[in-house]
N, C-alpha and C positions, 0 to 999 in steps of 0.2 A: 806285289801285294798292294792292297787299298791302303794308302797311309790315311785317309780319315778313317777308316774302320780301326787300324790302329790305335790312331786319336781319340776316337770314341771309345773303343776299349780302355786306353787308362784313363781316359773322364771317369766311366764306371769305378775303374780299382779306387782313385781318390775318391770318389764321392762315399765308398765304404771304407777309407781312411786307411790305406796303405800305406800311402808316405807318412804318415804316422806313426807305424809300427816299426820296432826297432828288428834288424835281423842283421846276421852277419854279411860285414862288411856294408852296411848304411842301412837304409831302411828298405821294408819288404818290399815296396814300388820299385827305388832302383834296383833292386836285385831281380824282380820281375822282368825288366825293361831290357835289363842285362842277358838275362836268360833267353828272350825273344832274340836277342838280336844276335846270340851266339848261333843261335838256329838258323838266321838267315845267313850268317858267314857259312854254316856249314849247308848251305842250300836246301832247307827245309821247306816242303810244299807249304801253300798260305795256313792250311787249318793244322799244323802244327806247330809253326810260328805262332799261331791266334792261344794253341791251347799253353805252349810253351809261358804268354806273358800272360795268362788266367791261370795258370798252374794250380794255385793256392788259394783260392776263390770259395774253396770247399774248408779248407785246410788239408793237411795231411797228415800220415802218420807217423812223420819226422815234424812237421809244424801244426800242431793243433790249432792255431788261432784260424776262426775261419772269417773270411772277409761280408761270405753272404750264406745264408742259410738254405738249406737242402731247395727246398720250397721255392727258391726262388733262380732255378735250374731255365725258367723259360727265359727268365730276364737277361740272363746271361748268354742263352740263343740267340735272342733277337739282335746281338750285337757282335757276337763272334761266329754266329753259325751253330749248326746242332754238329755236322762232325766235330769242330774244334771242342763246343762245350761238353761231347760226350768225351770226348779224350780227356777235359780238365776232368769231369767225374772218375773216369775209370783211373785218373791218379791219383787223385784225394782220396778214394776209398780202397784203393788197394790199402789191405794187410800185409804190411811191409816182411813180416816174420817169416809168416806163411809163403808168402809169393814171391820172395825174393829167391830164395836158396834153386830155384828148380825155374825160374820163368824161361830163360833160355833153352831147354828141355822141353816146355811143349806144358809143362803142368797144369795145372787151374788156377787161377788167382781166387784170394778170397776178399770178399769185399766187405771192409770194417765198417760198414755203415748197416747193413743188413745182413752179418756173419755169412750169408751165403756163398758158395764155390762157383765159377763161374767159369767157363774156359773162351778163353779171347783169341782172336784169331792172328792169324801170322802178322798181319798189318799192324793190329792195336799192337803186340808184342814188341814189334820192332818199335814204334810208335813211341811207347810207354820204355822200352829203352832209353831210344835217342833224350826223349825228356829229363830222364832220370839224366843221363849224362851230363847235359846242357845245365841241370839246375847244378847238380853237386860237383862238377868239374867250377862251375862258376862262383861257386861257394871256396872251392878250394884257391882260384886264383884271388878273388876280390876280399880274404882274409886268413894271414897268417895263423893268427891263433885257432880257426875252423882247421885249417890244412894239417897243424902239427897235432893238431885232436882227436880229428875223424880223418884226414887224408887217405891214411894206410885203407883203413875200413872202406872207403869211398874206391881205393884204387884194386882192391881185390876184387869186388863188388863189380866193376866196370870190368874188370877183367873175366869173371865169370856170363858178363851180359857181349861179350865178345860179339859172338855171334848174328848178334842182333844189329849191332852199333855200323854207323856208317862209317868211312874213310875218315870225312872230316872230324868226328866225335875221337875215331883212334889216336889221332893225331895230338887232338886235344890232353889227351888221355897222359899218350908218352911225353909229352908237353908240362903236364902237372905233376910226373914224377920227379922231375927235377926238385920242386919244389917242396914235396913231403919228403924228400930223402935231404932236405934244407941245402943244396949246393947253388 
């Protein structure tokens, strides 16, 4: 992958002040940077490593803070690509409620940004798995008190996205049981 496309990519996250914001285990930047680069261990194609470190760009519906506003979806192209930026959108707006229980399954997601139903294709699914994995597996290692919190909830969660999740993400997975079962 381009490491100045990278570069340029978190010039943008700082310039709308990520390492500024607090989130578990440091701040939302490095947990960004973190996320990217779990993907690239787990040999993630470039446009979702790109969407991995924009993740939260939108905000989500686990982190509401959002870095840059709806509106400014091209600016965000121009530097990570339209597949990566579409992948950041269709994760920021996914309806966590709605779309989690059934995505494995084939369901509709719904998108909180425009209530609408949308049905995504086997790619984005897998896609929008692996993400999901990468962020909250990474959440789970980079902070105790997130893991003994949400862990449980994170690791049934991945375990229902089974299906979807790569080899390296599984691994991950049974990797961070250890750790919400505190041994």
């Amino acid at each position: 992958m381009d490491t100045q496309q990278v570069a340029t990519a978190v010039a943008l996250l700082d310039r709308y002040d990520a390492a500024e914001i607090e989130h578990p285990g440091g701040t939302l930047l490095a947990h960004l940077v973190r996320v990217e680069e779990r993907l690239a261990r787990w040999e993630a194609r470039p446009a979702l490593r790109l969407a991995g470190l924009c993740h939260a760009a939108y905000g989500t519906d686990g982190f509401p803070t959002a870095l840059m506003p709806l509106g400014r979806r091209a600016e965000l192209a121009a530097v990570i690509g339209a597949e990566a930026e579409e992948l950041v959108y269709l994760y920021g707006a996914c309806g966590r409620a709605a779309s989690y229980p059934r995505l494995a399954e084939g369901a509709p997601m719904v998108d909180r940004f425009s209530a609408d139903e949308f049905m995504p294709s086997w790619q984005q699914r897998r896609d929008f798995a692996e993400l999901t994995a990468a962020n909250e597996l990474d959440l789970v290692f980079a902070s105790a008190e997130f893991a003994r919190h949400a862990g449980a909830g994170i690791l049934a969660l991945l375990t229902r996205f089974r299906p979807l999740l790569s080899e390296h993400a599984w691994r991950d997975h049974v990797a961070a049981e250890s750790i919400v079962d505190g041994e």
